[in-house]
Structure formats: C-alpha cells, structure tokens
C-alpha positions as a Python dict, from the first residue, in 0.01 Angstrom:
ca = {
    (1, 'X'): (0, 0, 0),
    (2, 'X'): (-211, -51, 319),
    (3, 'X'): (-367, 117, 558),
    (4, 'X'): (-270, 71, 911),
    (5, 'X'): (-592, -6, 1148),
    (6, 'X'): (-741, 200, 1405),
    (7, 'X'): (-667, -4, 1619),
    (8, 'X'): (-451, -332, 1737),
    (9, 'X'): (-610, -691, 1670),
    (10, 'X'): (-522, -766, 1997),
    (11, 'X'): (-740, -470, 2146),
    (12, 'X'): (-1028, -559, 1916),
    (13, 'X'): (-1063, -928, 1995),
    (14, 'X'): (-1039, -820, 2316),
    (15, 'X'): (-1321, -599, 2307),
    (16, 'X'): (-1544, -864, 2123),
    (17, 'X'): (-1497, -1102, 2376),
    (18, 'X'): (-1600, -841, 2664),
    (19, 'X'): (-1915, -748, 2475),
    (20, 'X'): (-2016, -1076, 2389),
    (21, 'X'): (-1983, -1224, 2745),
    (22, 'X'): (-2206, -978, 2887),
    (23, 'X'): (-2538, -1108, 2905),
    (24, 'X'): (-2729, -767, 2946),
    (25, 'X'): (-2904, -509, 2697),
    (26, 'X'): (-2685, -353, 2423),
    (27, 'X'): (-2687, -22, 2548),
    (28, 'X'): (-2598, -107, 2893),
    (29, 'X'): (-2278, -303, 2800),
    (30, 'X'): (-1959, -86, 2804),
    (31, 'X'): (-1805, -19, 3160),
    (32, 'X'): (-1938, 346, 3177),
    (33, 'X'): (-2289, 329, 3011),
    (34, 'X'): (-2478, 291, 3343),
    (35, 'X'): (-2377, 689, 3342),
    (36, 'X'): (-2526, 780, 3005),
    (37, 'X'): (-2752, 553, 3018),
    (38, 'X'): (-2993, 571, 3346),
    (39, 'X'): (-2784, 801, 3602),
    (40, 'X'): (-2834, 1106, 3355),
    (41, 'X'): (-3206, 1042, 3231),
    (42, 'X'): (-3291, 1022, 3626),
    (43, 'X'): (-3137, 1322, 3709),
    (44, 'X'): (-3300, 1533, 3410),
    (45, 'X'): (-3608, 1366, 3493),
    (46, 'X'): (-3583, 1461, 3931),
    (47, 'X'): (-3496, 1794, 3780),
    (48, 'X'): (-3809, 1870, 3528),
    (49, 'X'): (-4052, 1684, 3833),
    (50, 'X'): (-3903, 1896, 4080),
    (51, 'X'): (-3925, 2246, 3815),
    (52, 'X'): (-4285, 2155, 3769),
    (53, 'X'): (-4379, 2101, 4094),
    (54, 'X'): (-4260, 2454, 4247),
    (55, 'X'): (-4388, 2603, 3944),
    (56, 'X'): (-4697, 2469, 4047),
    (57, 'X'): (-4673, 2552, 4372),
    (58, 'X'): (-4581, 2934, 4298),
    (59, 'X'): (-4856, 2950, 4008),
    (60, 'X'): (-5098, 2821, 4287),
    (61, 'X'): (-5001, 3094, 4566),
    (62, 'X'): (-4912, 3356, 4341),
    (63, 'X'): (-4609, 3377, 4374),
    (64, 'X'): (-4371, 3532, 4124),
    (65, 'X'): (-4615, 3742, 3951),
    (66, 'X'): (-4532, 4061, 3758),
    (67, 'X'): (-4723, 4408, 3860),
}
C-alpha cells in the first residue's frame, strides 16, 4: 500500500523550477518573504528606536516620574 503525497508532482516541479530561477538569497525567494523578511524587522526596529528615544527624552526632562 502507498501513501498518497502531500502534494501533486506537477505543483512540486513547479515550485523547483520557481526557486531555482531566482537568482537572489534563500530567504528572500518565495513571493511573500520580502514581508517576513525585511518589512517586519524594520518596523520592530523604527519601533524600539523610536521607544528609546522618548524614553530618553522623558528620563532627561523628568517626565513620567512617580511621587
């Protein structure tokens, strides 16, 4: 008895070809790993920069502080 695949031959040799004509880094080859791959890391990093820097800002005129 066998096993059926996960998925069609069809759709895998399909898939081979598309990530073997790309001639970029392997992590930046599917269609939608410009998303996971640089738009989020930029956005967590504008997001810590911009945390810091008011944090620094309020420790600086002290702002925030308990009494």
């Amino acid at each position: 008895m066998s096993e059926l695949p996960f998925r069609a031959r069809e759709k895998l040799l399909e898939k081979q070809k598309h990530f073997q004509s790309v001639h970029k880094h392997t992590h930046l080859k599917g269609p939608l790993d410009k998303i996971t791959s640089v738009a989020i890391p930029l956005a967590l990093a504008a997001t810590s920069i911009y945390l810091i820097g008011r944090g620094i800002y309020n420790l600086s005129h002290g702002i925030g502080k308990k009494e």
